[in-house]
C-alpha positions as CSV (number, residue, x, y, z in Angstrom):
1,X,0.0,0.0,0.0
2,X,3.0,2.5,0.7
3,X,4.3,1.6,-2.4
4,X,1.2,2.4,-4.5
5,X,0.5,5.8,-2.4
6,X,4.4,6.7,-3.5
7,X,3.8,5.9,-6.7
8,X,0.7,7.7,-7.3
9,X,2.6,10.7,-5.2
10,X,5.1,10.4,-8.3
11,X,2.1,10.4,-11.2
12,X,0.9,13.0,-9.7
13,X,3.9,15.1,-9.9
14,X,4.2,14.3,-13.1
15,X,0.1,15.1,-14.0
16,X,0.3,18.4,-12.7
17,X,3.3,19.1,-15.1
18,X,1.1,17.6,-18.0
19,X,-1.8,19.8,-16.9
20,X,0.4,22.9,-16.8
21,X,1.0,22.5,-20.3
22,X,-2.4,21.5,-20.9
23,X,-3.3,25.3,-20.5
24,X,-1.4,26.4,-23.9
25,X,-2.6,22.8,-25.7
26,X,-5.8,21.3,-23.8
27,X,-5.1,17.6,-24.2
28,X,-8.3,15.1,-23.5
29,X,-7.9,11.6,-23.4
30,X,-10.6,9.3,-24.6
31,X,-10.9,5.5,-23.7
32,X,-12.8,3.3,-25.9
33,X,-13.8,0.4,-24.8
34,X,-16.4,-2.7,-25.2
35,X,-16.6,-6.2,-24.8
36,X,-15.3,-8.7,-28.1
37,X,-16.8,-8.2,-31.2
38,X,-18.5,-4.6,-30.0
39,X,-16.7,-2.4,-32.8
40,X,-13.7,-1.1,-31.1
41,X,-11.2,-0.8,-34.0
42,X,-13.6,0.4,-36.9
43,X,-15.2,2.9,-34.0
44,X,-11.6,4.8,-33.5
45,X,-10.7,3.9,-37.3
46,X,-14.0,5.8,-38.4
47,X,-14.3,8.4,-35.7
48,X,-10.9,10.1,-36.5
49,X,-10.9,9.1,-40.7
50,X,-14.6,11.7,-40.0
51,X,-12.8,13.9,-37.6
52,X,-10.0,14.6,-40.6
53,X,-12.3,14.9,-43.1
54,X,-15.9,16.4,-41.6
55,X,-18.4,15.9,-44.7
56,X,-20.5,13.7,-43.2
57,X,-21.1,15.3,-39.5
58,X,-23.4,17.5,-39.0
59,X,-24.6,16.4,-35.8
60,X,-21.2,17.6,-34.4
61,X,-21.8,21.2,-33.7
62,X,-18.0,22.3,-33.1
63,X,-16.6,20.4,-36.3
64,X,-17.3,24.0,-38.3
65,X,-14.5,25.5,-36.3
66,X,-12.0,23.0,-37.3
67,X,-9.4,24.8,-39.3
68,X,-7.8,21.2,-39.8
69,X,-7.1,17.7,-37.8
70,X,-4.2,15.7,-38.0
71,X,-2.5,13.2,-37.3
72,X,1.1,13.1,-34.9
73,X,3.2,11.6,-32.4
74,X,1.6,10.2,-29.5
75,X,2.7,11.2,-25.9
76,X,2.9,7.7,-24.5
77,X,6.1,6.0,-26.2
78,X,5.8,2.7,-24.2
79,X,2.5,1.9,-26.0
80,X,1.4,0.4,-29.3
81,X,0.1,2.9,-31.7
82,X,-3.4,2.6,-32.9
83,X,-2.6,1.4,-36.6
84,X,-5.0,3.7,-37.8
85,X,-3.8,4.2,-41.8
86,X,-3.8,-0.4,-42.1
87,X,-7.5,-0.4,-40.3
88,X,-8.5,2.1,-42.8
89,X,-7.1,0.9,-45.8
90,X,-9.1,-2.4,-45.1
91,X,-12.2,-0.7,-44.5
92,X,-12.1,1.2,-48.0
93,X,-10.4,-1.1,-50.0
94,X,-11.6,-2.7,-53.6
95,X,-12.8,-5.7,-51.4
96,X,-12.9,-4.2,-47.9
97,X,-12.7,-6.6,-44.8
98,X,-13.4,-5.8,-41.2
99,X,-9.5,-4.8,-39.8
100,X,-8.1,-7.3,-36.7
101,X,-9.8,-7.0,-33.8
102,X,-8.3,-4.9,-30.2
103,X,-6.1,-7.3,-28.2
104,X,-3.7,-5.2,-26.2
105,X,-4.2,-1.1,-25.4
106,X,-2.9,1.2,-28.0
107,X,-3.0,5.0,-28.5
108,X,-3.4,7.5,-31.1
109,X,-3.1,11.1,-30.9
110,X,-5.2,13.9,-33.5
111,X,-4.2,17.2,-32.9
112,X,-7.5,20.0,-34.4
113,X,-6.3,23.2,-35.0
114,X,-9.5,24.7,-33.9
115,X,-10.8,28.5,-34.4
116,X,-11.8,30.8,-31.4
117,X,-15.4,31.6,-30.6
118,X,-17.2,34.1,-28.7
119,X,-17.0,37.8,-28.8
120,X,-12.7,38.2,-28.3
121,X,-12.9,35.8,-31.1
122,X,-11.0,38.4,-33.4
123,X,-8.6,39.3,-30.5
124,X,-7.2,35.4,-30.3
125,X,-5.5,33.2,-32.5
126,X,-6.2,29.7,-33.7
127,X,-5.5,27.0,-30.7
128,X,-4.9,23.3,-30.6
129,X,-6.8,20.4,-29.2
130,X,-5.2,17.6,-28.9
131,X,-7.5,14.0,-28.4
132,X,-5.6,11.2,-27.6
133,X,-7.5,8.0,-28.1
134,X,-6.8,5.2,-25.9
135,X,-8.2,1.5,-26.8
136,X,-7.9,-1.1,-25.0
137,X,-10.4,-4.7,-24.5
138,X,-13.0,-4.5,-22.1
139,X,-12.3,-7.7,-21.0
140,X,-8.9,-6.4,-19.1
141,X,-12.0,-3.8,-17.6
142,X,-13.0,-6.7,-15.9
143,X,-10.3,-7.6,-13.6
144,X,-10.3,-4.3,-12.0
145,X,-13.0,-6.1,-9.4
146,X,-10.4,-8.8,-8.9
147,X,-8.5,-5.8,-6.7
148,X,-10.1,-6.7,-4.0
149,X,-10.7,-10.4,-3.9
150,X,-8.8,-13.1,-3.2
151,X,-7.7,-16.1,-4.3
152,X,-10.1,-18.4,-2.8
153,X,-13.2,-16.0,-3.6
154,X,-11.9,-15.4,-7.3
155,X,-11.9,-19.2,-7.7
156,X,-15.5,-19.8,-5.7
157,X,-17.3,-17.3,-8.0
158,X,-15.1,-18.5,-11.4
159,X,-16.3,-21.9,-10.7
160,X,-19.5,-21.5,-10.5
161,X,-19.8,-19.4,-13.8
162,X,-18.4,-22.1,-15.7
163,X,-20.4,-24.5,-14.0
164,X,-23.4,-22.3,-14.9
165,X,-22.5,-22.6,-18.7
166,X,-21.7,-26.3,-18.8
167,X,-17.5,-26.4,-18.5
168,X,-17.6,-30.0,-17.6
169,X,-13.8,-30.6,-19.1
170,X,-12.3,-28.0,-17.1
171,X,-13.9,-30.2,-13.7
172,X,-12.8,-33.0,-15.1
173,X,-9.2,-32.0,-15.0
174,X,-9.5,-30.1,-12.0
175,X,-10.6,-33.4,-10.6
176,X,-7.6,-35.5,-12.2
177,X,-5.3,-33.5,-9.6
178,X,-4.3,-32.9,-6.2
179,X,-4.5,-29.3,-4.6
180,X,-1.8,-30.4,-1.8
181,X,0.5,-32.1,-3.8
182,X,3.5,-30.6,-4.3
183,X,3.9,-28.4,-7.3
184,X,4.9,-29.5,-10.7
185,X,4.4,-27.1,-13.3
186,X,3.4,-29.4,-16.5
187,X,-0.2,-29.6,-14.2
188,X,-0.1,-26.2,-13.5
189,X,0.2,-25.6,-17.5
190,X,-2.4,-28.3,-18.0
191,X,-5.0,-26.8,-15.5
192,X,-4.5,-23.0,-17.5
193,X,-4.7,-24.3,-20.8
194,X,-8.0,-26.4,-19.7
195,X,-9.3,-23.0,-17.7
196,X,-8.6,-20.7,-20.8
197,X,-10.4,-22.9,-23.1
198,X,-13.4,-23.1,-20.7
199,X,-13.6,-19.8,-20.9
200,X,-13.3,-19.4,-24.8
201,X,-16.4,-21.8,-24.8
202,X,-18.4,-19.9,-22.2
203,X,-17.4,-16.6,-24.2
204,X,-18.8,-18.6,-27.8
205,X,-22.1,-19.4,-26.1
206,X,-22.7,-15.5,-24.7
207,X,-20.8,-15.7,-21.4
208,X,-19.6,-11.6,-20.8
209,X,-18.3,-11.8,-17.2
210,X,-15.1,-14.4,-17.7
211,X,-11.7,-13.3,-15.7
212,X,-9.1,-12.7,-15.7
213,X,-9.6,-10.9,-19.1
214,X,-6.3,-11.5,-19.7
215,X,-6.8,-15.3,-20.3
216,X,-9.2,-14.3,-23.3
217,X,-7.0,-11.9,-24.6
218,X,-3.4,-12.1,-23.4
219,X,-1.3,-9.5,-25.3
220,X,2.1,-9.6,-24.6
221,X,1.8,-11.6,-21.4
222,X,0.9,-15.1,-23.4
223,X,3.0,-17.9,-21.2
224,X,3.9,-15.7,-18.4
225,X,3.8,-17.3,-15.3
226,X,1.4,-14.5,-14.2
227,X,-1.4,-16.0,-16.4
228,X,-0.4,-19.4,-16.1
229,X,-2.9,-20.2,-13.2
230,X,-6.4,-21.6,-12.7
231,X,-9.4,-21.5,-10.2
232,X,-9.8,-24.4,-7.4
233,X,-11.6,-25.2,-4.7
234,X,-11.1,-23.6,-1.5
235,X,-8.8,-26.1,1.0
236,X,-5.7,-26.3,2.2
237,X,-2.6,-24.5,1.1
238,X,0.6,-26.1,2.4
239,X,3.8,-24.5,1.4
240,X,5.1,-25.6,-2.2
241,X,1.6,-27.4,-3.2
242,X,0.0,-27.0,-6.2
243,X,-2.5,-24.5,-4.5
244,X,-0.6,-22.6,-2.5
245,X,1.2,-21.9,-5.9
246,X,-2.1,-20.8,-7.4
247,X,-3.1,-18.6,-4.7
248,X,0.8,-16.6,-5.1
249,X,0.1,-16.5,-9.2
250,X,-2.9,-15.0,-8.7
251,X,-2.0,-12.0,-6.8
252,X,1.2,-11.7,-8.3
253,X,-1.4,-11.1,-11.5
254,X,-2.8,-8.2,-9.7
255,X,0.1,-6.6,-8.8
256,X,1.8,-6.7,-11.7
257,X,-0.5,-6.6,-14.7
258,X,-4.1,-5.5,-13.3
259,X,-2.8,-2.4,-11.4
260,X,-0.2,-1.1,-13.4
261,X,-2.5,-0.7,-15.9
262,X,-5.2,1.0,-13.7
263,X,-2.4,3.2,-12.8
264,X,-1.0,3.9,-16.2
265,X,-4.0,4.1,-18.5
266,X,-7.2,3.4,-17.1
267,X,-7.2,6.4,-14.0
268,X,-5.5,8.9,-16.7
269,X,-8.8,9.3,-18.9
270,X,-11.4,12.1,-19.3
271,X,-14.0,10.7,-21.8
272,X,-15.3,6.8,-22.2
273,X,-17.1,5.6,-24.6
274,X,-18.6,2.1,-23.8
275,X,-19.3,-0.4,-26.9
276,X,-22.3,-2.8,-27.2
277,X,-22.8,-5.4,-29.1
278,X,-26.4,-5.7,-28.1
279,X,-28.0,-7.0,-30.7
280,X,-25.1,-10.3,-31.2
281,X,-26.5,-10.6,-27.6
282,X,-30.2,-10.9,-28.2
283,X,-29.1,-13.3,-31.0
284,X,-27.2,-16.0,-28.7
285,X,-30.8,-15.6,-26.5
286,X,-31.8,-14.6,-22.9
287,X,-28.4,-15.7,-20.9
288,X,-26.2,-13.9,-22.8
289,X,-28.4,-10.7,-22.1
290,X,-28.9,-10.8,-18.4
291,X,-24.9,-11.2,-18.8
292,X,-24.0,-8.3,-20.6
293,X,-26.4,-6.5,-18.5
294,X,-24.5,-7.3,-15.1
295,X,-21.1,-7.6,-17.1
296,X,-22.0,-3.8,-17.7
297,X,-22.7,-2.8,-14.2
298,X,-19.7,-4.4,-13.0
299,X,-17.8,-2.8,-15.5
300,X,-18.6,1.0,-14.5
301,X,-17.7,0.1,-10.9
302,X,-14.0,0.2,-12.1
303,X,-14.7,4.1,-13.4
304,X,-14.1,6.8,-11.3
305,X,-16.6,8.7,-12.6
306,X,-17.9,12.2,-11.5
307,X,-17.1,16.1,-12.2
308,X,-14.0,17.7,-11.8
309,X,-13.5,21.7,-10.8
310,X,-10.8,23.4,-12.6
311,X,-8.3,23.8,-9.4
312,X,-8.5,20.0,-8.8
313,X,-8.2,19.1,-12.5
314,X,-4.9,21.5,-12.1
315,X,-3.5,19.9,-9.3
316,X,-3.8,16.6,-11.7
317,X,-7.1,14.7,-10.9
318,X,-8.7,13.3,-13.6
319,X,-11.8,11.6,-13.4
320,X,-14.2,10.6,-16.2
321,X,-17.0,13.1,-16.5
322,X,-18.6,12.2,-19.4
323,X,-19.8,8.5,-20.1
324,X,-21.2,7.6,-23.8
325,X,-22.6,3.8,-23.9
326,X,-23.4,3.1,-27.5
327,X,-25.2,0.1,-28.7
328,X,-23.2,-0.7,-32.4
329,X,-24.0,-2.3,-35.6
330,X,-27.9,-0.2,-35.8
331,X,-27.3,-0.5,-39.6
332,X,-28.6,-4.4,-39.1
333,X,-31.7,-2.9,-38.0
334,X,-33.6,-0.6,-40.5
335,X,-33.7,2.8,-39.2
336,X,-37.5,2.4,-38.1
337,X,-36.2,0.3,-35.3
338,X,-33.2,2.1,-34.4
339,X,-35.2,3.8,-31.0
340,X,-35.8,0.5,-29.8
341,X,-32.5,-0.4,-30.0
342,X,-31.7,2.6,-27.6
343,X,-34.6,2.1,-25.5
344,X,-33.1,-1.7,-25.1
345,X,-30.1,-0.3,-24.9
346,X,-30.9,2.7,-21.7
347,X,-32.5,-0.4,-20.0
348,X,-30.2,-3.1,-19.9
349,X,-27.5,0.1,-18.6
350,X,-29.8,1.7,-16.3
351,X,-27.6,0.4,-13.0
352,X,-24.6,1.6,-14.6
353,X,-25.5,4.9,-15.4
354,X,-27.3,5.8,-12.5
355,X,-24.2,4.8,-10.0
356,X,-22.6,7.5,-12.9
357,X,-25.0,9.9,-12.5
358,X,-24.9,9.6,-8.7
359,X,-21.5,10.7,-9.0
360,X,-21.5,13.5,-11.1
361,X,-20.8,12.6,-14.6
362,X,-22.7,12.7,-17.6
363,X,-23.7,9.8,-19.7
364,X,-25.7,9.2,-22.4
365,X,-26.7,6.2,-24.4
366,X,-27.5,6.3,-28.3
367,X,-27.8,3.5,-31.1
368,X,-24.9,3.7,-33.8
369,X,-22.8,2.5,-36.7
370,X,-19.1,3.3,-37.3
371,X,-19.3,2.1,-40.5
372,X,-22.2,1.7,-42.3
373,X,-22.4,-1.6,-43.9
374,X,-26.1,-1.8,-44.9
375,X,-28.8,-0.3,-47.2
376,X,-32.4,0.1,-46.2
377,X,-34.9,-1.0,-48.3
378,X,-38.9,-2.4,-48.1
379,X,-39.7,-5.4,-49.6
380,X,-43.5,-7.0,-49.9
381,X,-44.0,-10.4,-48.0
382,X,-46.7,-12.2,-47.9
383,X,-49.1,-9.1,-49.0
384,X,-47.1,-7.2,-46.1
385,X,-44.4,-4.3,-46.7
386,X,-41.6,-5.4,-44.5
387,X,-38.8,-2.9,-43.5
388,X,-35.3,-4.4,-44.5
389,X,-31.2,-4.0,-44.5
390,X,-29.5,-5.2,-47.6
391,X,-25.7,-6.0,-47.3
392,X,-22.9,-8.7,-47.9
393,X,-23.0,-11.3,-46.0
394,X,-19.2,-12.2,-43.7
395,X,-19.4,-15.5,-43.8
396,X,-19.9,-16.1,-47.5
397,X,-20.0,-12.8,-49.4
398,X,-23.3,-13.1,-50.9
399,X,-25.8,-10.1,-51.0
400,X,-28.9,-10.0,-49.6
401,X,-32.0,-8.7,-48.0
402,X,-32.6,-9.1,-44.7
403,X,-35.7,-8.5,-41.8
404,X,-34.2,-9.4,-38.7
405,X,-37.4,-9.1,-37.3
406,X,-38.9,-7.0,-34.6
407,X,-37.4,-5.6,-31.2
408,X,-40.3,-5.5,-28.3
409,X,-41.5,-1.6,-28.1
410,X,-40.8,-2.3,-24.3
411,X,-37.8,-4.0,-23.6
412,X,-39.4,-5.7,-20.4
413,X,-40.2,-8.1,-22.9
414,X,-36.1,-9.2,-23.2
415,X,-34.7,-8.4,-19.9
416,X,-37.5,-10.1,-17.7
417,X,-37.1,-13.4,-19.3
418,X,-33.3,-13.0,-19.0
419,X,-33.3,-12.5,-15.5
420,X,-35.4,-15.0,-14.8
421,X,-33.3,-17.6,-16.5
422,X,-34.9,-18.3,-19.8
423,X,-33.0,-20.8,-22.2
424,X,-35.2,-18.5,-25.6
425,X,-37.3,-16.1,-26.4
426,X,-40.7,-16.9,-26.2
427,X,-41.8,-14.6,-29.2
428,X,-39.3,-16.2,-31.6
429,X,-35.7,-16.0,-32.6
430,X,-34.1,-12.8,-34.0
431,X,-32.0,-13.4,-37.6
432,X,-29.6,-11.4,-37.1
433,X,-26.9,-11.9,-39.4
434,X,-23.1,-10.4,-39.6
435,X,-22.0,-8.2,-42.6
436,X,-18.8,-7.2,-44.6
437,X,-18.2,-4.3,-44.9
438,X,-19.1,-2.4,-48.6
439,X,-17.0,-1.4,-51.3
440,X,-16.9,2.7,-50.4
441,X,-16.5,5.6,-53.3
442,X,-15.3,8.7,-50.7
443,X,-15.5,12.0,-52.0
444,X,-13.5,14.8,-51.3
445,X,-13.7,15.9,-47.8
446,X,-15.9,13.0,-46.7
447,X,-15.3,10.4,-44.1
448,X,-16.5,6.9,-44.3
449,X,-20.4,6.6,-44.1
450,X,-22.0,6.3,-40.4
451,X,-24.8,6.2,-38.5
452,X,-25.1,8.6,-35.5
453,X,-20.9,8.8,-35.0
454,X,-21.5,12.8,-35.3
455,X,-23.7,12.8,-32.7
456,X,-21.7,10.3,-30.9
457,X,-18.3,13.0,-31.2
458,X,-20.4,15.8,-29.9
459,X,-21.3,14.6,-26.8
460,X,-17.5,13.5,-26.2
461,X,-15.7,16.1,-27.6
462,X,-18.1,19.4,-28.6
463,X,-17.7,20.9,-25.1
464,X,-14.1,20.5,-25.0
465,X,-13.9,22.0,-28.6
């Protein structure tokens, strides 16, 4: 604990320098974040490729006093950049393909040389805003509750998740050994291997809450010691057995991965934007709903959210004060349904943002596309005109129509069931499909096409702009 008070002594010393300098060229720092599959990579890819080039957003009130935006060095040299020019070049390519997915944090800074409002407009000169964009899984959000647990209740509560989706192989090895025995590492290795893949299959059937994140998505930690461990049952831990072993793996894994990077990235934010993929959870049916909902409220317990005064923001306290949960992919849905989506959406988040509210920041919760990959169109059925999204399919490339059907005008109709436990839907199953991406034409001045991402960078960035 002295060590971490020193240590945040020393980042604060070093904040308030940064905020000094923040005065001539105001710096915010946006996280982006969602669980796998949400959108991560085309959101930051699209966001700044329309930030640069401002045709298409109108809903983003300050983008008219953007002189220009570009591109430079990022502050943080010990982090990946965001390969921002290879994700774009595979969105708009001859035969575009979605770009690799987020597996480790990365950064990327735009600097917007932005014009002066107001009535001393004339009096001032142009000043620059620089966003730095920080993305990183939601998964590693995850282990931020781990903090305060320890090895015995990690393992209770991770057991019985994977007994709730059916990870009978990982018992069966857990069974195969002895917790008391002394220590050989070949069963250690065995008992992670079996744990990750439990987890991959609890992830494929719609599991959200898996930890550690870091098992899913390792980065450059892959066969460390520090994720080479696994849960088991509370016992006995004599010295040099197998659990006792565990038990030191597991909080050297909070030590040294899950708070450093609270420290270094995580309590260093302004702005969050948090990305749903809530319609891929209505597909996979009532479980994996009810678990992104409390995946979700969990997840905002690792925020520090709430308003900051000047003076404190000076001194080098950052907290997040604006909060922007975004359910991606609308442009399945034609645009008829797009308010149910964000109704669904406010509901299944409610918890969240009300502990947010409670505390002072700002959040708000909107339906959206990145990238558009769909057409709408209406198509006669049956003697009935029925709504539609046209699009490539990703799995085999073929084009075609699309009604997904319906989402429940009140979304009681989802999250009741899925609290109570339902296996499916009662109404009927939702065909919801994936899409490729669509060959783009971009004209001068225009950013990829969108669906709400103006609105989206207006709430996160207007007031600071």
């Amino acid at each position: 604990m002295i060590g971490r008070l020193a240590d945040a002594v020393t980042r604060g010393l070093g904040d308030v320098t940064s905020t000094v300098t923040d005065v001539f060229d105001p710096t915010l720092r946006l996280g982006v974040t969602g669980l796998s599959r949400a959108g991560k990579t085309v959101f930051v890819t699209s966001l700044v490729a329309n930030l640069i080039d401002r045709g298409r957003m109108p809903g983003f009130s300050a983008g008219g006093r953007i002189e220009t935006a570009f591109l430079q060095p990022q502050p943080d040299d010990t982090v990946p950049r965001f390969d921002y020019e290879s994700h774009l070049a595979a969105l708009t390519a001859h035969d575009p393909h979605w770009p690799e997915g987020t597996r480790a944090v990365s950064e990327l800074r735009l600097s917007l040389r932005v014009r002066p409002a107001g009535l001393l407009s004339g009096l001032r000169g142009n000043r620059t805003v620089h966003l730095d964009i920080v993305d990183y899984p939601g998964e590693w959000l995850l282990d931020l509750g781990l903090m305060e647990k320890s090895y015995d209740e990690w393992s209770a509560r991770a057991l019985g998740r994977l007994a709730a989706w059916n990870a009978s192989d990982y018992e069966a090895v857990m069974q195969s050994v002895d917790p008391v025995a002394r220590l050989e590492e070949p069963t250690v290795q065995k008992l992670a291997r079996s744990y990750t893949a439990a987890l991959r299959a609890a992830r494929a059937a719609g599991a959200y809450d898996l930890t550690p994140g870091r098992f899913l998505l390792p980065g450059e930690l892959e066969g460390s010691p520090a994720l080479t461990f696994a849960p088991l049952p509370p016992g006995e831990a004599p010295r040099g057995s197998l659990r006792r072993e565990m038990s030191r793996r597991f909080e050297a894994y909070k030590k040294q991965v899950v708070y450093p990077f609270f420290q270094d990235h995580f309590a260093r934010l302004d702005r969050q934007v948090v990305l749903l993929d809530v319609l891929g959870a209505v597909r996979r049916g009532p479980r994996a709903v009810e678990e992104m909902r409390a995946a979700m409220t969990d997840i905002l317990q690792a925020f520090r959210p709430g308003a900051i005064g000047w003076l404190m923001s000076l001194l080098g306290a950052r907290r997040v004060d604006r909060i922007l949960f975004a359910a991606t992919k609308a442009d399945h849905l034609h645009h008829s349904q797009h308010a149910r989506l964000t109704t669904l959406l406010e509901a299944m988040v409610r918890d969240a943002r009300s502990r947010a509210d409670f505390a002072g920041a700002e959040t708000k919760a909107l339906s959206m596309a990145a990238l558009r990959a769909t057409v709408e169109e209406e198509r006669e059925h049956r003697g009935e005109i029925l709504p539609v999204v046209r699009g490539r399919l990703a799995e085999t490339g073929r084009e075609t129509a699309l009604y997904p059907g319906e989402l429940p005008a009140d979304p009681a109709h989802l999250l009741v069931p899925a609290r109570q436990g339902a296996t499916d839907w009662l109404d009927g199953e939702y065909d919801l499909m994936e899409f490729a991406p669509a060959p783009l034409t971009l004209r001068p001045g225009e950013g990829p096409p969108h669906i709400r991402l103006d609105r989206a960078a207006e709430f996160l960035l207007g007031d600071r702009i």
